[in-house]
MOPAC internal coordinates of N, CA, C and O (Angstrom, degrees):
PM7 1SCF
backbone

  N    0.0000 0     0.00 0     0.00 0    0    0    0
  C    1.4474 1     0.00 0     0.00 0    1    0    0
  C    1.5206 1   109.00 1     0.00 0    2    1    0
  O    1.2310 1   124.76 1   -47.82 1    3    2    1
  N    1.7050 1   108.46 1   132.18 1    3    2    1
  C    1.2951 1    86.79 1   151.52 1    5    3    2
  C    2.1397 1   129.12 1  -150.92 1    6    5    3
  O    1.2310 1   124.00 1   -49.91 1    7    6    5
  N    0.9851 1   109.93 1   130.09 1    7    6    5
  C    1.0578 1   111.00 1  -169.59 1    9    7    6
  C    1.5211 1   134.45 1   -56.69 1   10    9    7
  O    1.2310 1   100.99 1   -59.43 1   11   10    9
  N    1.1016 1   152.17 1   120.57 1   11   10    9
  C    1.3345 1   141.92 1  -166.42 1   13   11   10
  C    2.0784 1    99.62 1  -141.46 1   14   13   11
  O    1.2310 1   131.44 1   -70.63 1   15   14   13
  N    1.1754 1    95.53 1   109.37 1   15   14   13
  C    1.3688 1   125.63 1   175.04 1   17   15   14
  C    1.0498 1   122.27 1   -40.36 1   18   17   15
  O    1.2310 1    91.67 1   -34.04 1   19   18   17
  N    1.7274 1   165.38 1   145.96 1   19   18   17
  C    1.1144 1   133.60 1   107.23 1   21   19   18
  C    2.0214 1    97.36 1   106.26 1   22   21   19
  O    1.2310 1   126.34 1   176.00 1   23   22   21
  N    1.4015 1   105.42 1    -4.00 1   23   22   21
  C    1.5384 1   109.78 1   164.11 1   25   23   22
  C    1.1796 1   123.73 1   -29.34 1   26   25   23
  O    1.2310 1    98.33 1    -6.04 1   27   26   25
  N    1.3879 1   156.40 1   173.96 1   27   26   25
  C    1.1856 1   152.60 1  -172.18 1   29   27   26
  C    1.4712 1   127.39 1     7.50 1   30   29   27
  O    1.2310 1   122.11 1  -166.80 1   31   30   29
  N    1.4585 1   113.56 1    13.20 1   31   30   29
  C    1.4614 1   114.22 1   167.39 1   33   31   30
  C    1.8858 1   126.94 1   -67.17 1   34   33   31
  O    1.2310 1   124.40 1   -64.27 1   35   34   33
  N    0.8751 1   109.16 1   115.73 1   35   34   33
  C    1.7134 1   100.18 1  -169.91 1   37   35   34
  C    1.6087 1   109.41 1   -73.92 1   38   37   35
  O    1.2310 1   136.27 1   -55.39 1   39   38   37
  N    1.1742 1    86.11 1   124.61 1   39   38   37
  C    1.5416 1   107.28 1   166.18 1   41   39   38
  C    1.6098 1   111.73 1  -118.46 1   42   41   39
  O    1.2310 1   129.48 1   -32.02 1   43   42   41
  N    1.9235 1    99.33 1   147.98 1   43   42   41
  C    1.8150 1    93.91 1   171.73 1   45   43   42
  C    1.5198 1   126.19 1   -49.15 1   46   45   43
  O    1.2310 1   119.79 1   -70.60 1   47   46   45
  N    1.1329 1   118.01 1   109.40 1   47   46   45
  C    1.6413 1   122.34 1   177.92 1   49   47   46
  C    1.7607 1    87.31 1   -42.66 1   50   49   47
  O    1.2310 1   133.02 1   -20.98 1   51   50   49
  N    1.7692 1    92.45 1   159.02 1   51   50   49
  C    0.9556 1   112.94 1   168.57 1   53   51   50
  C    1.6285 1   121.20 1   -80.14 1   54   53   51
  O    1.2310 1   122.97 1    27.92 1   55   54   53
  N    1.3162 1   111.92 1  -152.08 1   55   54   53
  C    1.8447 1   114.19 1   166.08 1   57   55   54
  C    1.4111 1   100.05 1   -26.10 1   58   57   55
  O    1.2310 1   122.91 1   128.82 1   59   58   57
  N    1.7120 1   112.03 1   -51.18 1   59   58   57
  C    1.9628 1    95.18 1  -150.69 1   61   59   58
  C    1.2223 1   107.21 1   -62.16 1   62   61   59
  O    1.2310 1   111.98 1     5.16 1   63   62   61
  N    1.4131 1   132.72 1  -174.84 1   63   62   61
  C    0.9878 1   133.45 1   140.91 1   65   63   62
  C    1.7554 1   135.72 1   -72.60 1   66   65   63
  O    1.2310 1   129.68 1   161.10 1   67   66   65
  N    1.6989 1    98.95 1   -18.90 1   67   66   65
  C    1.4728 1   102.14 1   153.13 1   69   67   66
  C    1.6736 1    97.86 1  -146.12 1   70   69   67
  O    1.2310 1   132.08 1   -19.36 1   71   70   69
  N    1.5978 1    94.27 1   160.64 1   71   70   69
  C    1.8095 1    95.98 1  -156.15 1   73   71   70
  C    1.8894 1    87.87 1  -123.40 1   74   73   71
  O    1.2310 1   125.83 1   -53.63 1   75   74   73
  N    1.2262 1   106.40 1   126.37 1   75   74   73
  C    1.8788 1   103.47 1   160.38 1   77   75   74
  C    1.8506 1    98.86 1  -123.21 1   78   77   75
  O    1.2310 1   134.38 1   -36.08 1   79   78   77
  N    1.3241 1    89.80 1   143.92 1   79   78   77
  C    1.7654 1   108.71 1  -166.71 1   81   79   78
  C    1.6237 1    81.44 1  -137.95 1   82   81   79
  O    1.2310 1   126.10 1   -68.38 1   83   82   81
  N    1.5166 1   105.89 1   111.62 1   83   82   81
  C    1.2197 1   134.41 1   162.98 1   85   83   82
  C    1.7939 1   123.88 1   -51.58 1   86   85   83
  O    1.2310 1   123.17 1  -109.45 1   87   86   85
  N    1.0062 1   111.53 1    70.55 1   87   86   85
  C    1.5951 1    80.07 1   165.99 1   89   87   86
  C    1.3976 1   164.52 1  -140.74 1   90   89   87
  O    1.2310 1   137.80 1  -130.22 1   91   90   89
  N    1.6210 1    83.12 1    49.78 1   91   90   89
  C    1.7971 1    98.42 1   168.14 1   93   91   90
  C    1.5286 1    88.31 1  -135.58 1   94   93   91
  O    1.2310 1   122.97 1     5.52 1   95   94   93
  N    1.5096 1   111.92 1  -174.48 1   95   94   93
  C    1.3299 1   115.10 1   174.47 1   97   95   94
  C    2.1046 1    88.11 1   167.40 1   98   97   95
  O    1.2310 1   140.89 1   -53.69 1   99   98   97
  N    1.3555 1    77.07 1   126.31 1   99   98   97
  C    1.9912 1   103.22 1   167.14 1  101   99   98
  C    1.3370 1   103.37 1  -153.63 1  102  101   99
  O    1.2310 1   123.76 1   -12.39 1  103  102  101
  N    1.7490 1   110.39 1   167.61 1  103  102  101
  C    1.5630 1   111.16 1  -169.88 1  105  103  102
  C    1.2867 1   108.41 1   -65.53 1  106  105  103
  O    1.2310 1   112.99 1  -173.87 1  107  106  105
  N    1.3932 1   130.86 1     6.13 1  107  106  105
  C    1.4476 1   111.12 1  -147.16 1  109  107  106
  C    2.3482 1    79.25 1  -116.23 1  110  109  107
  O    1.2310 1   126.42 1   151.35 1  111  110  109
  N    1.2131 1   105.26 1   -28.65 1  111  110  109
  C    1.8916 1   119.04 1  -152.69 1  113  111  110
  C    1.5128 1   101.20 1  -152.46 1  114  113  111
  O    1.2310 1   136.25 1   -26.79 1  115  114  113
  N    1.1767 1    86.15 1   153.21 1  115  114  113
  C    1.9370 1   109.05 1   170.23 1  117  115  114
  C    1.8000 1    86.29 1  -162.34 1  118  117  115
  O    1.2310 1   127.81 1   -34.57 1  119  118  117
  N    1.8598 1   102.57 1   145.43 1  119  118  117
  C    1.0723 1   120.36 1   163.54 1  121  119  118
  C    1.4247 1    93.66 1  -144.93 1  122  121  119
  O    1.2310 1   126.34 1   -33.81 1  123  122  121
  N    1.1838 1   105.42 1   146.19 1  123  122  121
  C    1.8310 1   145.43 1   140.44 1  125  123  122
  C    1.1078 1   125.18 1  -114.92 1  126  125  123
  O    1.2310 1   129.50 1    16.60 1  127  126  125
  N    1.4353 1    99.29 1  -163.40 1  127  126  125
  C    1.6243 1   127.30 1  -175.64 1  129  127  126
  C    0.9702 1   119.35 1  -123.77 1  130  129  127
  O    1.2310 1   100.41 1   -72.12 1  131  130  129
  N    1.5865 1   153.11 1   107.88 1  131  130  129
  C    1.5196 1   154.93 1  -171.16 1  133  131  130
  C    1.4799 1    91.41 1  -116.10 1  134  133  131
  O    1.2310 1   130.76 1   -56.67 1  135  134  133
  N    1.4154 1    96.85 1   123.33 1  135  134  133
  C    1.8641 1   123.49 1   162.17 1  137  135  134
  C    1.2579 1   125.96 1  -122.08 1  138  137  135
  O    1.2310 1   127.97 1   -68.98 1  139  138  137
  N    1.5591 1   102.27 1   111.02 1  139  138  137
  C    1.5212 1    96.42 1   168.35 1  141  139  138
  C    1.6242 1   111.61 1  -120.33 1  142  141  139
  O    1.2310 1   129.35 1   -24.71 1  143  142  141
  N    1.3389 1    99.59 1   155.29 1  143  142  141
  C    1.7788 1   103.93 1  -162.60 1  145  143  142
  C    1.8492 1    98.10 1   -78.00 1  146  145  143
  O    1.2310 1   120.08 1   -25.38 1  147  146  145
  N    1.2359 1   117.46 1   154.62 1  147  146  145
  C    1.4916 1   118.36 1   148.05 1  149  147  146
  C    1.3450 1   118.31 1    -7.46 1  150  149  147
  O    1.2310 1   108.54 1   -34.90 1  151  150  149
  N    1.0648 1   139.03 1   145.10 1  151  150  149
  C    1.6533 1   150.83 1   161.30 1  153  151  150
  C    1.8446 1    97.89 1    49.41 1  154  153  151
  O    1.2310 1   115.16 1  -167.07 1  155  154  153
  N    1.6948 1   126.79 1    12.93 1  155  154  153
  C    1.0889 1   114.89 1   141.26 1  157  155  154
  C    1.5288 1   157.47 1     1.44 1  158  157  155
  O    1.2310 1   108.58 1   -36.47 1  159  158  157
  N    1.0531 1   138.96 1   143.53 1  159  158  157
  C    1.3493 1   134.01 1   150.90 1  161  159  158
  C    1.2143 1   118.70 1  -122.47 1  162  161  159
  O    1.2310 1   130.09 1   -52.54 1  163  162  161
  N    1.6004 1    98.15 1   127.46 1  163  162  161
  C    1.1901 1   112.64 1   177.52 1  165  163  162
  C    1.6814 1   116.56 1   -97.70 1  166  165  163
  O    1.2310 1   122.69 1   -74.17 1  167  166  165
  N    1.5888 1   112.46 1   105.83 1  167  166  165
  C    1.9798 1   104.05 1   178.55 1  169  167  166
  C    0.5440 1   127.70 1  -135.53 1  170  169  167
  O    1.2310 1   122.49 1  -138.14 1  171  170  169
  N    1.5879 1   112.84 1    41.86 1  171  170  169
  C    1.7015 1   117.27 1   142.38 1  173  171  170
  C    1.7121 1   133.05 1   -48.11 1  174  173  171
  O    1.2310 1   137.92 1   -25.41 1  175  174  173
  N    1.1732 1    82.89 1   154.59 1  175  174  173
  C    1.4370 1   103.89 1  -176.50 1  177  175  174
  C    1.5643 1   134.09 1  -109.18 1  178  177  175
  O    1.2310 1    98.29 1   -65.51 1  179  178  177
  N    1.4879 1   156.47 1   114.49 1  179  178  177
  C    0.9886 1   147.80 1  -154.33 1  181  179  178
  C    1.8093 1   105.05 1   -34.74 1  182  181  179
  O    1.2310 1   127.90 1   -25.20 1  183  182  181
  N    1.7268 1   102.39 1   154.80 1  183  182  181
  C    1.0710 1   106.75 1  -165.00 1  185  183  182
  C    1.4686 1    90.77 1  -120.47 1  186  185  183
  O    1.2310 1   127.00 1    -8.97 1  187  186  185
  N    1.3018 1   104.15 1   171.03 1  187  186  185
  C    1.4959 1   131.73 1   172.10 1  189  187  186
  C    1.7745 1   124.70 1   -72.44 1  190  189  187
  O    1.2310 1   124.26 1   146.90 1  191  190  189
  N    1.2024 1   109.42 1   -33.10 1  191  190  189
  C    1.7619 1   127.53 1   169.85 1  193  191  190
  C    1.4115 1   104.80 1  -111.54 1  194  193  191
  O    1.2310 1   136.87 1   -19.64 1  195  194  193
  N    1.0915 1    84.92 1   160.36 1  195  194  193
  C    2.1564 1   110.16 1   177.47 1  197  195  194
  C    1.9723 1    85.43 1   -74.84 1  198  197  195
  O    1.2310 1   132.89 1   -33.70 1  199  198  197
  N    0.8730 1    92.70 1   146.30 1  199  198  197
  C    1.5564 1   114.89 1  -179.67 1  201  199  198
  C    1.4255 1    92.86 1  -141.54 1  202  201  199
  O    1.2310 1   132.16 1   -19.97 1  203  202  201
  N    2.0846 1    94.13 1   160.03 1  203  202  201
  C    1.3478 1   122.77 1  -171.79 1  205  203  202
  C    1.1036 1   110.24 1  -155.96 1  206  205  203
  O    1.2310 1   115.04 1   -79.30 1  207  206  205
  N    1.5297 1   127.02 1   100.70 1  207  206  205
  C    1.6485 1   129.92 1  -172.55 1  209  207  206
  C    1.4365 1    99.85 1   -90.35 1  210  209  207
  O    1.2310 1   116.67 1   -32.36 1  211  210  209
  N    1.2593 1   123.94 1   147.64 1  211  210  209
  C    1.7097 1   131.42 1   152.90 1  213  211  210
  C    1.4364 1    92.36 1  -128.03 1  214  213  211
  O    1.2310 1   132.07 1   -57.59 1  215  214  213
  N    1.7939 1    94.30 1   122.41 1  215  214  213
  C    1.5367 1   115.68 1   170.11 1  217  215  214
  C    1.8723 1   106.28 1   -67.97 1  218  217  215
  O    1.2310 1   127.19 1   -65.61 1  219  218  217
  N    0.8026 1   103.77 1   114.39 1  219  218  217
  C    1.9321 1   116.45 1   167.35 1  221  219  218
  C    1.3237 1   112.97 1   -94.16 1  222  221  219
  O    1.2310 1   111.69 1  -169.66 1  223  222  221
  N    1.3232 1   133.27 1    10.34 1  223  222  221
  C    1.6959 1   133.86 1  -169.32 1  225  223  222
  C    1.4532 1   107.14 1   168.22 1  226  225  223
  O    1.2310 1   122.93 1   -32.41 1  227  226  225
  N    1.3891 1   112.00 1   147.59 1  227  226  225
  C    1.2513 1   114.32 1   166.27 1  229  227  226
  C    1.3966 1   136.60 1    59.80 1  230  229  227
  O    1.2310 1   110.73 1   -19.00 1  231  230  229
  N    1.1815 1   135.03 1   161.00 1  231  230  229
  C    1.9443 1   134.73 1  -141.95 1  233  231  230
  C    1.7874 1    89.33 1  -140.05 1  234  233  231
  O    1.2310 1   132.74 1   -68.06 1  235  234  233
  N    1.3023 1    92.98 1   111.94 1  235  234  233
  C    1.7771 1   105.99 1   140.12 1  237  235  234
  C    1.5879 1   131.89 1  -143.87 1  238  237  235
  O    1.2310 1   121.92 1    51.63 1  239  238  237
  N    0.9851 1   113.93 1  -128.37 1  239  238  237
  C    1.5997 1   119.93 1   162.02 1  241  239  238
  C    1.5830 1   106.17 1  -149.07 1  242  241  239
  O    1.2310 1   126.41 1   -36.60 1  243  242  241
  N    1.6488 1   105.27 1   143.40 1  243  242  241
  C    1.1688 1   107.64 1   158.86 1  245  243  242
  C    1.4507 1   118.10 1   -99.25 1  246  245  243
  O    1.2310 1   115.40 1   -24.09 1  247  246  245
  N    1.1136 1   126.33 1   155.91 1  247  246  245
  C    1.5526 1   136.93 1   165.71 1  249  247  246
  C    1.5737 1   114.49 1  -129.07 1  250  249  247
  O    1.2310 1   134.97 1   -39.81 1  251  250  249
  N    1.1020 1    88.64 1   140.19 1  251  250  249
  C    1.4993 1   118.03 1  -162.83 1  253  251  250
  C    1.6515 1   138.07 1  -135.25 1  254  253  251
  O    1.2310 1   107.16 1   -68.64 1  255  254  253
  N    1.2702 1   141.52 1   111.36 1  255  254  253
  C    1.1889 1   114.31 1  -176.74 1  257  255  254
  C    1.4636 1   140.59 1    -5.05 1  258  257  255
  O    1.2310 1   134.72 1   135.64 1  259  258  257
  N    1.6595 1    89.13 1   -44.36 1  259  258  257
  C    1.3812 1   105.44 1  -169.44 1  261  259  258
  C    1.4480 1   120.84 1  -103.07 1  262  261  259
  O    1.2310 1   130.26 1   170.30 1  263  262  261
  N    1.4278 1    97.81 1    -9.70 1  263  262  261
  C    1.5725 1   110.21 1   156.18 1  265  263  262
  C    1.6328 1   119.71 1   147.08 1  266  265  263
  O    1.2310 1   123.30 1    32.93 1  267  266  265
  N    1.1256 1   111.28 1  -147.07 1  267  266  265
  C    1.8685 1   109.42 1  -169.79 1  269  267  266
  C    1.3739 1   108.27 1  -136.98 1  270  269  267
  O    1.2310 1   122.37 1   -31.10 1  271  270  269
  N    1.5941 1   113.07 1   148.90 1  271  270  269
  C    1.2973 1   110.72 1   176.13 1  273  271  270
  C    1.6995 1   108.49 1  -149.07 1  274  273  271
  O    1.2310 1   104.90 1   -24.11 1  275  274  273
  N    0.7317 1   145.52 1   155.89 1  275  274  273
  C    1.5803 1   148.96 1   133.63 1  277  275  274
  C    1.2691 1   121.98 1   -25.25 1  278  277  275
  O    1.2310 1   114.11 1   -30.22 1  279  278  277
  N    0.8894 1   128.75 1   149.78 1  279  278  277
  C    1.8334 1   126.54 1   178.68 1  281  279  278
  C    1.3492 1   106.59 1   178.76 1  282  281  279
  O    1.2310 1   137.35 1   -43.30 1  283  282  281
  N    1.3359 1    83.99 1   136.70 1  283  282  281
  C    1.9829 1   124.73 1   156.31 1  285  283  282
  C    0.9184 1   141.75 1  -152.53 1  286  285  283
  O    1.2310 1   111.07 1    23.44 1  287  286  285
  N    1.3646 1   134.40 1  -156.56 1  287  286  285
  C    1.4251 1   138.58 1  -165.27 1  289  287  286
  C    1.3520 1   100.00 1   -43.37 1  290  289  287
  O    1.2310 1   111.79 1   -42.78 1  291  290  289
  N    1.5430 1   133.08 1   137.22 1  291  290  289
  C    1.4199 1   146.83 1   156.29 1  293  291  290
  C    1.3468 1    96.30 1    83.87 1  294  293  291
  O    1.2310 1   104.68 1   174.11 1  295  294  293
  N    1.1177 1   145.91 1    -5.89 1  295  294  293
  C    1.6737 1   128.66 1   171.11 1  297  295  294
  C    1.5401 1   105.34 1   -83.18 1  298  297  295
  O    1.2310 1   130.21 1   -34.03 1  299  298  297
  N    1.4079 1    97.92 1   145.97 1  299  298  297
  C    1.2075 1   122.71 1  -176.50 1  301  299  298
  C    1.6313 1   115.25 1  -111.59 1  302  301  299
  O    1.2310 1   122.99 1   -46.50 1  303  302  301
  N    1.3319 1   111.88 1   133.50 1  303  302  301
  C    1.5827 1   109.03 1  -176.25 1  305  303  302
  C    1.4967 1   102.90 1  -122.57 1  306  305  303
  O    1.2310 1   119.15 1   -41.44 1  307  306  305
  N    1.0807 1   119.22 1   138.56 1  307  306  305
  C    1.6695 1   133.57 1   175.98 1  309  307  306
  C    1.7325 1   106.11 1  -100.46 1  310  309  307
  O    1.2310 1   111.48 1   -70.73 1  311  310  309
  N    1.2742 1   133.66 1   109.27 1  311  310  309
  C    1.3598 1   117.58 1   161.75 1  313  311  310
  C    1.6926 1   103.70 1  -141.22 1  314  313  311
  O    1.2310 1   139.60 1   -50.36 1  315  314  313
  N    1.4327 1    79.59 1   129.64 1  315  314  313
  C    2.0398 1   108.59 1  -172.31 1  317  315  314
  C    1.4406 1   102.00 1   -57.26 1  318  317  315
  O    1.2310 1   115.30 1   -32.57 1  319  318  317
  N    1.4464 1   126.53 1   147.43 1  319  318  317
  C    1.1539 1   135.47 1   170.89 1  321  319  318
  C    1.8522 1   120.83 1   -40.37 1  322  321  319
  O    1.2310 1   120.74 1   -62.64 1  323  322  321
  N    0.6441 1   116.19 1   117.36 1  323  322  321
  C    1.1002 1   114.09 1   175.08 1  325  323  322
  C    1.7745 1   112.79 1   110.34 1  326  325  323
  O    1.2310 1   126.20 1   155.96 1  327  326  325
  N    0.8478 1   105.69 1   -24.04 1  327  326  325
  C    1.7714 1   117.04 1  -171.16 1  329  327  326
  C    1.7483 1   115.30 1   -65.28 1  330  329  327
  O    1.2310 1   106.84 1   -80.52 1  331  330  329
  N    1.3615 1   142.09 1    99.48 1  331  330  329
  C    1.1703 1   146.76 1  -167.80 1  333  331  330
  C    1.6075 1   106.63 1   -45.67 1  334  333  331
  O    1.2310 1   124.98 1   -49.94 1  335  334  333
  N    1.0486 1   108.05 1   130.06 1  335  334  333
  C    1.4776 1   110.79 1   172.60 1  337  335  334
  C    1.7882 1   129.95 1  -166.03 1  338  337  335
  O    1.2310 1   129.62 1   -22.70 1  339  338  337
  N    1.2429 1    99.06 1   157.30 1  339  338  337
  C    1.4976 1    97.91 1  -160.44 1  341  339  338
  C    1.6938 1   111.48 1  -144.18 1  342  341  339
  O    1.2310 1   114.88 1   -33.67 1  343  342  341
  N    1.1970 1   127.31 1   146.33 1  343  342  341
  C    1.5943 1   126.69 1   153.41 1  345  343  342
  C    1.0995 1   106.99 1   -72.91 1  346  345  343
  O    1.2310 1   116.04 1   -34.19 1  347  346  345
  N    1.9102 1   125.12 1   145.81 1  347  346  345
  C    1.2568 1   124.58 1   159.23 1  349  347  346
  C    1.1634 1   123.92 1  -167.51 1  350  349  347
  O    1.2310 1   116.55 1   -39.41 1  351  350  349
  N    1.3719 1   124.15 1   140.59 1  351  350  349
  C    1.3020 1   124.59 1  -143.43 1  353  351  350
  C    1.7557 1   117.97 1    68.55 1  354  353  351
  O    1.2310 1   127.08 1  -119.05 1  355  354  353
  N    1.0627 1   103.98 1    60.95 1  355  354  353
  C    1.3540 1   113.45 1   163.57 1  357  355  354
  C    1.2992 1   139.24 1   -78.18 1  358  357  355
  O    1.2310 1   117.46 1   -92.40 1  359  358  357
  N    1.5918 1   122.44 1    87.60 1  359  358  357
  C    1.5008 1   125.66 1  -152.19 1  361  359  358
  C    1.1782 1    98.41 1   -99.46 1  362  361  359
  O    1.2310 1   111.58 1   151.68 1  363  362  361
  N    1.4916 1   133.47 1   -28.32 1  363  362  361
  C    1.4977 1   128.60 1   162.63 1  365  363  362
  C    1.1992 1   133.19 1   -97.96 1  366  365  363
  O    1.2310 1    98.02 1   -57.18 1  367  366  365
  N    1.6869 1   156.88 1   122.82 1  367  366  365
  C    0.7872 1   122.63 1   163.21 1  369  367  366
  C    1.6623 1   148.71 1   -20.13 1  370  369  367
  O    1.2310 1   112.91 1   -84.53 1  371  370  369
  N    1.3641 1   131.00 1    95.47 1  371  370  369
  C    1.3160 1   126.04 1  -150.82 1  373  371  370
  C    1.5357 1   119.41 1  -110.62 1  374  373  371
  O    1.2310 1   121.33 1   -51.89 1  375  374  373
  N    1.3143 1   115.07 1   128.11 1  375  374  373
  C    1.7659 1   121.42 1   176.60 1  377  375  374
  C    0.9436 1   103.86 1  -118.37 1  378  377  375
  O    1.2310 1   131.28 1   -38.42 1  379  378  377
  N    1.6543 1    95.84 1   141.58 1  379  378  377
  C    1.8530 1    99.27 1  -170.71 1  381  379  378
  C    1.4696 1    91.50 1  -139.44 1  382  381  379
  O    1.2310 1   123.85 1   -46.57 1  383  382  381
  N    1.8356 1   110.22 1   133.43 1  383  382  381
  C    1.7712 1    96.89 1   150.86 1  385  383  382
  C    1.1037 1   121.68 1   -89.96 1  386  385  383
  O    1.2310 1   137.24 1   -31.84 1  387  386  385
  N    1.3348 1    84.20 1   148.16 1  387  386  385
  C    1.8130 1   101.84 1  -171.21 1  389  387  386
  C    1.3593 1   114.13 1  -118.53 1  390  389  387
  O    1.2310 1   121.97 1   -64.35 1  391  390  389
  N    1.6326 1   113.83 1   115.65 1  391  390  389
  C    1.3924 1   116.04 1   175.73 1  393  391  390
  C    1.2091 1   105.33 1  -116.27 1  394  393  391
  O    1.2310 1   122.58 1   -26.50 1  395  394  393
  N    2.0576 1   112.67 1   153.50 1  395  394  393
  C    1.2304 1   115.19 1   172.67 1  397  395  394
  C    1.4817 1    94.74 1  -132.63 1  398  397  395
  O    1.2310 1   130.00 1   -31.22 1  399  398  397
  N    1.4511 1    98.31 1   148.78 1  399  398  397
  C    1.5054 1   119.64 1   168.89 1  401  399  398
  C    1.7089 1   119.42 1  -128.76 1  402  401  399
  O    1.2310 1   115.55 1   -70.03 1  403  402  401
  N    1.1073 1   126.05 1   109.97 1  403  402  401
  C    1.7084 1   116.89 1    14.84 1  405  403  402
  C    2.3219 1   105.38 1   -72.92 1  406  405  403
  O    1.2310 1   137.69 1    52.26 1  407  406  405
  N    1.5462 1    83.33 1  -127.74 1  407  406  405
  C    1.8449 1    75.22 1  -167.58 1  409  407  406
  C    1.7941 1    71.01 1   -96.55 1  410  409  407
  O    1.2310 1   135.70 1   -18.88 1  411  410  409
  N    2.0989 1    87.21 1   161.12 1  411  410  409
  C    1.2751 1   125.63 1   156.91 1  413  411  410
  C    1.2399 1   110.68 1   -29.83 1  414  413  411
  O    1.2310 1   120.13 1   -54.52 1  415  414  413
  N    1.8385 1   117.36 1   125.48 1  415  414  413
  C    1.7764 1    96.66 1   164.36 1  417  415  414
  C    1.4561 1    81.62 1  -147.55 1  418  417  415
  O    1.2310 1   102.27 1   175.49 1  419  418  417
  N    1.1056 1   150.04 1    -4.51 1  419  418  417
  C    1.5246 1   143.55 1   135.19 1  421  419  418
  C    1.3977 1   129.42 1   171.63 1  422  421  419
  O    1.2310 1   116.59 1    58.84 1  423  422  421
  N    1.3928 1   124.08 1  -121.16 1  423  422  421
  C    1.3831 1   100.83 1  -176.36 1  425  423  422
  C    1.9664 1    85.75 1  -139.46 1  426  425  423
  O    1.2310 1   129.94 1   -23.74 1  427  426  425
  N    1.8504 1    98.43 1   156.26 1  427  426  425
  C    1.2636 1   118.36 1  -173.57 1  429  427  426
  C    1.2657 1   108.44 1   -53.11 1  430  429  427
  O    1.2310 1   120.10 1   180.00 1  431  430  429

């Protein structure tokens, strides 16, 4: 087992404009935390694993191949490997956990 504290709590990103701090990782998963501040940019790029964000703070929208929604605290988003996607319109500061299955190894 192992425990990691204080997960999805938002803190001021650093330099980036959005910050993910890794912290678990096995062959099978890796989760973090991705923060982006209010009026943000989000520019990521499709990923390589099925990913699974849970919003922990703050209201935006995601967009997606497959489409757009509203989001906050306790919603959960599913997007399949490969699928383009982005935060936008960021009116709150927002922390999201972020899991990948298998683990993170970068972007498409």
């Amino acid at each position: 087992m192992q425990l990691i504290k204080n997960s999805g709590t938002y803190a001021a990103p650093g330099a980036a404009p959005g910050d993910y701090v890794e912290h678990i990782r096995s062959d099978r998963l890796s989760a973090g935390t991705y923060l982006i501040p209010a009026g943000g940019v989000d520019d990521q790029t499709p990923h390589r694993e099925d990913e699974i964000y849970l919003v922990t703070a703050g209201r935006a929208r995601v967009v997606t191949d497959s489409g757009a929604a509203a989001v906050g605290p306790g919603d959960l988003i599913f997007v399949p490997a490969g699928e383009a996607h982005r935060f936008v319109d960021i009116v709150e500061d927002l922390a999201l956990l972020v899991f990948f299955a298998p683990a993170y190894t970068g972007r498409t």
